[in-house]
C-alpha positions in Angstrom: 101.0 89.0 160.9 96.9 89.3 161.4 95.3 92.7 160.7 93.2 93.2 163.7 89.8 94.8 163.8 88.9 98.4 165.7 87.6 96.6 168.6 90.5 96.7 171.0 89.0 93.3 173.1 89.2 90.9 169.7 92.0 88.8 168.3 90.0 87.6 165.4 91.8 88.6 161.9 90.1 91.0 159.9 87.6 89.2 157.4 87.8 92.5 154.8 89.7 92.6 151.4 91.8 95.6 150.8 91.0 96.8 147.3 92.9 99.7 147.5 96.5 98.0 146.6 94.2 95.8 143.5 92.2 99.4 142.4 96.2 101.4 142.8 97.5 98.7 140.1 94.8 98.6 137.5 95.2 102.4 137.2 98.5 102.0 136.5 97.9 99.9 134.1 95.0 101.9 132.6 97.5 104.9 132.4 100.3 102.6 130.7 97.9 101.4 127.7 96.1 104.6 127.3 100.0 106.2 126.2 101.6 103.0 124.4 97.9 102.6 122.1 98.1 105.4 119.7 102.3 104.3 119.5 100.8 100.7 118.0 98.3 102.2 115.4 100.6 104.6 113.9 102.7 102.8 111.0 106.7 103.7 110.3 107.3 105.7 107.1 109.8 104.0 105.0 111.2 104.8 102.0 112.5 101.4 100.7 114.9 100.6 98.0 114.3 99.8 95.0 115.6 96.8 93.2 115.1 96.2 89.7 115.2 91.7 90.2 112.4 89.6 87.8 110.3 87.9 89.9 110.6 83.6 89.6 107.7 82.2 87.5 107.7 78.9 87.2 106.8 77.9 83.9 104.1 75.3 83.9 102.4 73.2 80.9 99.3 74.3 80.3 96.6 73.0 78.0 94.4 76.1 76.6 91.0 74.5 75.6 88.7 76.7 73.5 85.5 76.0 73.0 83.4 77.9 70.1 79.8 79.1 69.8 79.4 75.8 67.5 80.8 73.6 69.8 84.4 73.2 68.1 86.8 72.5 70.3 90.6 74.0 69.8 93.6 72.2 72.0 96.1 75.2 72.1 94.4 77.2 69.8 94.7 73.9 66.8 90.9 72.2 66.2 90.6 69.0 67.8 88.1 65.9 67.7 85.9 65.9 70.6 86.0 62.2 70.5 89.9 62.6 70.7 89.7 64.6 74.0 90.2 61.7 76.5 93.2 60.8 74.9 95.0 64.1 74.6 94.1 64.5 78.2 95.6 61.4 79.7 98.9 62.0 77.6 99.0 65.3 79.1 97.9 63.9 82.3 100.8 60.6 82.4 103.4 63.6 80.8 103.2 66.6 83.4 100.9 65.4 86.3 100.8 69.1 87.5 99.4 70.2 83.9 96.8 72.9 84.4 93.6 73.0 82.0 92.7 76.5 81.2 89.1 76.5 79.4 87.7 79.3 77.5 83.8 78.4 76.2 82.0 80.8 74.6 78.4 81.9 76.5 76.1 80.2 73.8 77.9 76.9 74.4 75.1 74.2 75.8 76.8 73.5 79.1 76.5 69.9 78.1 79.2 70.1 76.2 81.3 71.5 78.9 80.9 69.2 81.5 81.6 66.3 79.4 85.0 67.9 78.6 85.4 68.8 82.4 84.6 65.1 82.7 86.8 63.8 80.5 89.7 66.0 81.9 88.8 64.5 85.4 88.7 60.9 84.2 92.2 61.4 82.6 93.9 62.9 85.9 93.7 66.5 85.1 93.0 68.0 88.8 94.1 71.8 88.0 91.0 73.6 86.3 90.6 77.0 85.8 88.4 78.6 84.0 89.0 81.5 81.3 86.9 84.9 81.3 86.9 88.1 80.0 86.5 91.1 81.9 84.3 93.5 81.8 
C-alpha cells in the first residue's frame, strides 16, 4: 500500500516521512517521565525495628609497635631490642600470616628509624600496616 502524492496523474510513492506518528509518541513519553520523576526522588519513610544483636568482630592478632621520642621501641606496650625486631616479626609473621602491625611513633622520631622498622616488618611477611594517630 503506496501513499500517493496530490498530483492525480503520478503513481510514484510519496518520498516524505510522517513525523507526526514519531513527534505523537515522544510526547507521550515526555508526559509519562515528567509524572513518574518526582515518584523516584522521594524516599519511603520507615520506621524499622530495632534489634538489640552484637555485631561479629573477628578478633585478629595484632602487634602494637610504639615507638618513643628517644627511639625505644615497645612490642605491645613491653620494651624491645631494635636489633630483635626482625625476629619478633617473622614469628608473628610464620604464626598468624594475617597479623596486622599497628605503629604508633611519636612526631620527633627521625623517620629513619621508622622505615627501617616498616622494613623489617615487610622483609618478615608482615603485609597489613596501619598506622596509629591521634586526633585532633
Amino acid at each position: 500500500m503506496a501513499f500517493g502524492s496530490f498530483d492525480k496523474g503520478s503513481d510514484a510513492p510519496m518520498a516524505e516521512i510522517n513525523t507526526t506518528p514519531l513527534v505523537d509518541v515522544m510526547l507521550v513519553l515526555l508526559v509519562v517521565f515528567i509524572i513518574t520523576a518526582p515518584l523516584l526522588t522521594n524516599a519511603v519513610k520507615l520506621d524499622l525495628p530495632q534489634a538489640n544483636a552484637s555485631q561479629h568482630q573477628d578478633k585478629k592478632e595484632a602487634i602494637r609497635l610504639a615507638i618513643d621520642a628517644q627511639g625505644k621501641v615497645f612490642w605491645n606496650d613491653q620494651p624491645v631490642e631494635a636489633s630483635h625486631l626482625k625476629n619478633r616479626f617473622a614469628q608473628s609473621a610464620a604464626a598468624n600470616p594475617e597479623v596486622e602491625l599497628h605503629l604508633r611513633a611519636d612526631k620527633s622520631v627521625r623517620y629513619e628509624i621508622v622505615a627501617s622498622t616498616l622494613a623489617d616488618a615487610q622483609n618478615a611477611g608482615v603485609t597489613r600496616i596501619g598506622f596509629v594517630t591521634e586526633a585532633n
